[in-house]
N, C-alpha and C positions, 0 to 999 in steps of 0.2 A: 504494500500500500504506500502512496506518495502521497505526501502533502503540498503544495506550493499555493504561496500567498502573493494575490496579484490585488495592484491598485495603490493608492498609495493613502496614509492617514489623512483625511477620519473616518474611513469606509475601505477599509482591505476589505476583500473579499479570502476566504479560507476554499480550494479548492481539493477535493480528494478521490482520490481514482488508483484506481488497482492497475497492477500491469499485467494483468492477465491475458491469454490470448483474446482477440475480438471477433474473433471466428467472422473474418472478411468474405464481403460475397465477392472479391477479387483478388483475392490474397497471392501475394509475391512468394512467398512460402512454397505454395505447391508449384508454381510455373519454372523456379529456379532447382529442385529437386529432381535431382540427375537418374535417382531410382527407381521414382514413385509413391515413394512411402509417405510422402508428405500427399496427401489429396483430400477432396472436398468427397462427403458423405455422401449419401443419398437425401438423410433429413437436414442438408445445408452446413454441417459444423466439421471445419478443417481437422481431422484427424491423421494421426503416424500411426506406419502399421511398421512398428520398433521390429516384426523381420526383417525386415527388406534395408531398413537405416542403417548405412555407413559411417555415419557422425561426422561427413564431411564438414559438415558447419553451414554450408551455401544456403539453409534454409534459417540459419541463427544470423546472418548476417545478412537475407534479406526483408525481414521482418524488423519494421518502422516502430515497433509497442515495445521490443527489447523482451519479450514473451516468452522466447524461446533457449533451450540450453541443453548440456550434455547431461546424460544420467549419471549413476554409477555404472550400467554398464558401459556407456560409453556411445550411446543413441541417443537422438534428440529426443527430446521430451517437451511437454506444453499444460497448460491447463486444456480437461477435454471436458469440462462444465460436467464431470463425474459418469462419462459414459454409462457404464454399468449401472448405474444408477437409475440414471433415465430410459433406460432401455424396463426395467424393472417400475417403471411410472413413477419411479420417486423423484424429488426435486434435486438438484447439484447439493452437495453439502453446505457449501456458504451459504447458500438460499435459505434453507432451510435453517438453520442455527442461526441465523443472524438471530439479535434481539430486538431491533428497533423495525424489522421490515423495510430495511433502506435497501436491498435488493428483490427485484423480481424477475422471472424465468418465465418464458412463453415463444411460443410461436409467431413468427411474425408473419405469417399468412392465416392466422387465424383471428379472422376480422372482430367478431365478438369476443376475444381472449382479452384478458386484464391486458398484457403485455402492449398492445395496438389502443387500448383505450386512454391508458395512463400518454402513450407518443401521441396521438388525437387529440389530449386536453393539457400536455404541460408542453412547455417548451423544454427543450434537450440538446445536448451538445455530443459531438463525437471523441475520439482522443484521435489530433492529426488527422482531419479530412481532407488536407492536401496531398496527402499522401495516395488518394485516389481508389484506395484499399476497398472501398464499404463495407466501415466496421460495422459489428451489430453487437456489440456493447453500445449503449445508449445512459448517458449523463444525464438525469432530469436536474432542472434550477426551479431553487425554491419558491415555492409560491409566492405570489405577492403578499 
């Protein structure tokens, strides 16, 4: 988790963001991944299939979030928003343990899902949208 304070007195703003992966609908990640192992799923979320990964790096070094890294084995590795998890209908771990509910987990093609109502009625920011990525972590700002 990062903190960085933007603005200056008498109204800093406190901003806070995880460097998780953002599981981009363009992700640099897999296009530079010499083997494969870096690729976008079926249900949209960029996964490593750690067979096939060489640990060359080309996919640590083209990811703009800093997300990515070597295991102990010696393969890349990411946040995978708790695969196994989700495959089993449970929420990602963070989600679920938070305490304040300052995270939530949804589908973003499912129109009626919290996840698309909450982007429909707040305003939201991305981490590096110049980056071209389209992240799908989503920043909400606080209410008025």
């Amino acid at each position: 988790v990062t903190e960085e304070t933007r603005g200056d007195w008498p109204k800093p703003k406190l901003f806070i963001y995880s460097e998780r992966c953002n599981h981009c609908g363009d992700p640099p990640c897999v296009t530079v991944c010499p083997t494969g192992a870096s690729h976008m799923a079926e249900h949209g979320l960029v996964k490593i299939d750690q067979t096939i990964c060489t640990g060359c790096k080309a996919c640590i070094a083209a990811c703009p979030y800093d997300s990515r890294f070597l295991n102990a084995s010696g393969v890349a590795s990411k946040c995978t928003f708790c695969s196994p998890r989700l495959e089993q209908g449970l929420l990602p771990f963070c989600v679920s343990q938070c305490p304040s509910r300052a995270m939530v987990f949804g589908d973003l093609n499912d129109a009626g899902g919290e996840l698309r109502k909450l982007l429909a009625s707040r305003r939201y920011q991305v981490r590096k949208p110049e980056s071209g990525t389209r992240p799908h972590v989503f920043y909400l700002e606080a209410n008025a």
